[in-house]
C-alpha positions, 0 to 999 in steps of 0.5 A, spaced: 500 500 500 505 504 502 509 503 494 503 505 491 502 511 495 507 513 494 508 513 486 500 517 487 504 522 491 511 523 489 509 523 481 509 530 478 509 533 472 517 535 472 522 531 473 526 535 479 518 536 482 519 529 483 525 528 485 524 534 491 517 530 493 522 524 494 527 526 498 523 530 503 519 524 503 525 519 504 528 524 509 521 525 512 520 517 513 528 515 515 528 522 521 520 520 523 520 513 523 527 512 526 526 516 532 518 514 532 522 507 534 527 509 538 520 513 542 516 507 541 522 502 545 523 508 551 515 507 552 514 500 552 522 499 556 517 503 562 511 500 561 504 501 565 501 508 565 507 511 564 507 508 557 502 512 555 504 519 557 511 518 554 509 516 548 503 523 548 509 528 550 513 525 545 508 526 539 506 534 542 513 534 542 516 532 535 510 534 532 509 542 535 517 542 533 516 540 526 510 544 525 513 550 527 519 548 523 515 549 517 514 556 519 521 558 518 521 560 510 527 557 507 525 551 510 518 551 508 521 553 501 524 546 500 522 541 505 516 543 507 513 536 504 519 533 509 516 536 514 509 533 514 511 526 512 516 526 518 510 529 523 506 523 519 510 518 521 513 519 527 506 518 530 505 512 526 511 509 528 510 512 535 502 509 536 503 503 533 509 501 538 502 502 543 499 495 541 503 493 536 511 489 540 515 489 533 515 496 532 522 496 528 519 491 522 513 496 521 518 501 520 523 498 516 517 495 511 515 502 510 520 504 509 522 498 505 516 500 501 517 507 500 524 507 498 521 501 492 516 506 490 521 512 489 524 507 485 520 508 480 518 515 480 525 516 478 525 510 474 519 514 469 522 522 471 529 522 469 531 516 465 524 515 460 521 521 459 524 526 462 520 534 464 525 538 466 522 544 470 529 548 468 527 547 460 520 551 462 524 555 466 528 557 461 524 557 455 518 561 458 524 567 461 525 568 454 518 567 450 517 574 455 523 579 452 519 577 445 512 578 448 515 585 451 518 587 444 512 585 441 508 590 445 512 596 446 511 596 437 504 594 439 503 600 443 507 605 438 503 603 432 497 605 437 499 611 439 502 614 432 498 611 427 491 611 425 489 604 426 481 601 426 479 597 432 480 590 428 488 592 428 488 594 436 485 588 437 491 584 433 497 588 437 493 586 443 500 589 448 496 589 454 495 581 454 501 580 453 504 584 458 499 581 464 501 575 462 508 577 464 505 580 470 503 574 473 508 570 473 512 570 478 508 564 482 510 561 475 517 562 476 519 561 483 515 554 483 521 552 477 527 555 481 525 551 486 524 545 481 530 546 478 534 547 484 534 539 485 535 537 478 541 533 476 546 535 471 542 535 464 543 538 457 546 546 458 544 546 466 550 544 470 550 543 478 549 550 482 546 554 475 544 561 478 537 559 478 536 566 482 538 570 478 532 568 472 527 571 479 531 578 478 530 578 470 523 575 470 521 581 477 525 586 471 521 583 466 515 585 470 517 591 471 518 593 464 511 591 463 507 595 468 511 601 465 508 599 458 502 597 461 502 605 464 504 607 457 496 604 454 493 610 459 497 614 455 491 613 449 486 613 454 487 620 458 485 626 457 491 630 458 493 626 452 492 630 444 487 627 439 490 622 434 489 627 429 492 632 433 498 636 431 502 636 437 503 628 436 507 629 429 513 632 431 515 627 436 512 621 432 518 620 428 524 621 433 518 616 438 518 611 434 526 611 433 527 609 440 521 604 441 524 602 435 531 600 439 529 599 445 525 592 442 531 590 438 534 590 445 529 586 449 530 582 443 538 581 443 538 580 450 532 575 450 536 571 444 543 572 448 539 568 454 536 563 448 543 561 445 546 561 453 551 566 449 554 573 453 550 579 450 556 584 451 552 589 455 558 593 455 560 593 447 553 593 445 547 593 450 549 599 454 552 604 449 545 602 445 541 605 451 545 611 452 544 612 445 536 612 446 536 616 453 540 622 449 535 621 443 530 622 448 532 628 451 532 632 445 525 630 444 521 638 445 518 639 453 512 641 454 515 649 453 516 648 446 509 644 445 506 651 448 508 656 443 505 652 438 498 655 441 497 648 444 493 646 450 498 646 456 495 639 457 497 636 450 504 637 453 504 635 459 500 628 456 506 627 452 511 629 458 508 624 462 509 619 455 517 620 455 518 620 462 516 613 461 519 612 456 526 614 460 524 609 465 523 604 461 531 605 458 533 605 466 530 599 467 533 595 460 539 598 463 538 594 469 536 588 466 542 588 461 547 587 467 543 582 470 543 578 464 551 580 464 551 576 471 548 571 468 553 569 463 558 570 468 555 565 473 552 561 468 558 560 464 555 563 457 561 563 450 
């Protein structure tokens, strides 16, 4: 029952989710069982009465020290599985010393048991049809640079252009930038995964799995910055799309959503490729290029002497500015991608 049982619990989706489950599940089961026994042989060594009230102090005991255990967030985080099964366990293996004198050969068949159960688990999850979480990880961390890059040319065409409803509706740029959002449930749960997996492939042991978390918050953050930019088009300090006040930034605008989509995509491909993206040759001098591009776009002084509403001015301000935040940003990102091929020992 017990071989069963675990192939049903410990099987999961990718292979280094199965592998945590297994590992907290056989450290659960050895911690809990072996003290479980030693508890249950005190217990019956005193005999009578005090049998019972040794082997109830000793599960509130255990049981209130693993379960706080699970609180501590680094533990919780890794073992918190290994936690619940040692607290399983250990009263089992405890309370059955009760009523049951061979409470060693309970342990060691389920033990025994469970060991042939993770067996197989690992069997199917490493060696037949391997999921690794590592892949997703990877794969999914680089889809986002493109969805971002697709957005912001999204968003340019929006603002800029003369498009009908259907044509919106193809860019659909804020989808894509709250898909990105929400990922971050998404991502720590793979770093966690990945964390236990095996050398395979292009990830070796100690790949700085942390730093893909830095990139995906990065990431985010850019897409809030995008997303902002969508109350650009629906504001009213914003000017009309046939307003005047659009045409002289248009050209220079466009430009540097131009540069910075070719960056996100340069450096979503250097992570792709697990090649160095050579922020300081290249990635840098691009960014500092675009932030000098956006200092010479006119201010709202200079829209007001076109005998514009103060508002049209400010509304565009308000797009550069975000603009100029979004290149901080990259500039950000580009260095943690530098880290990364230092770390992850990019070519």
């Amino acid at each position: 029952m017990w071989a069963i049982m675990t192939v049903v619990v410990v099987f999961e989706f990718f292979a280094g989710a199965t592998l945590s489950k297994g590992i907290n599940r056989g450290i659960g089961t050895v911690l809990g069982g072996g003290l479980g026994c030693l508890a249950a042989i005190f217990a019956q060594a005193v005999g009578g009465v005090g049998k019972a009230i040794i082997v109830g102090i000793t599960v509130f005991i255990f049981g209130a020290a693993a379960t706080y255990t699970r609180q501590v967030p680094n533990v919780k985080k890794k073992f918190d599985y290994g936690a619940m099964i040692f607290i399983l366990t250990f009263s089992l293996v405890v309370v059955s010393g009760l009523r049951a004198e061979q409470v060693l050969e309970i342990a060691r068949d389920r033990l025994s048991t469970i060991a042939m159960g993770f067996a197989i688990c690992l069997f199917i999850s490493l060696l037949v049809f391997p999921i690794w979480a590592s892949d997703e990880l990877h794969d999914s961390l680089v889809a986002r640079f493109e969805d971002l890059a697709v957005s912001l040319e999204g968003f340019s065409k929006e603002y800029f252009e003369n498009v009908n409803e259907k044509e919106k509706s193809s860019f659909n740029f804020s989808g894509k930038c709250k898909s990105v959002l929400h990922s971050k449930t998404k991502d720590e749960s793979l770093v966690n995964f990945a964390s236990w997996e095996p050398w395979h492939a292009k990830f070796g042991f100690c790949y700085p799995w942390g730093i893909y978390l830095k990139l995906g918050e990065d990431l985010r953050d850019l897409a809030i910055i995008i997303l902002s930019l969508k109350g650009c088009l629906k504001s009213p300090t914003q000017p009309s799309e046939s307003n005047t006040c659009r045409q002289p930034v248009k050209e220079p605008c466009e430009a540097i959503v131009a540069s910075l989509a070719w960056t996100l995509r340069e450096v979503g491909e250097s992570i792709k490729k697990m090649k160095k993206c050579g922020s300081e040759d290249t990635i840098l001098p691009k960014l500092k290029t675009v932030r000098q591009e956006l200092s010479q776009i006119p201010g709202p002084s200079t829209f007001g002497t076109n005998n514009l509403e103060r508002t049209d001015g400010l509304g565009l301000a308000t797009f550069v500015y975000s603009m100029v935040e979004m290149v901080e940003k990259m500039e950000e990102l580009a260095k943690h991608v530098e880290q990364l091929g230092q770390r992850g020992g990019f070519s």
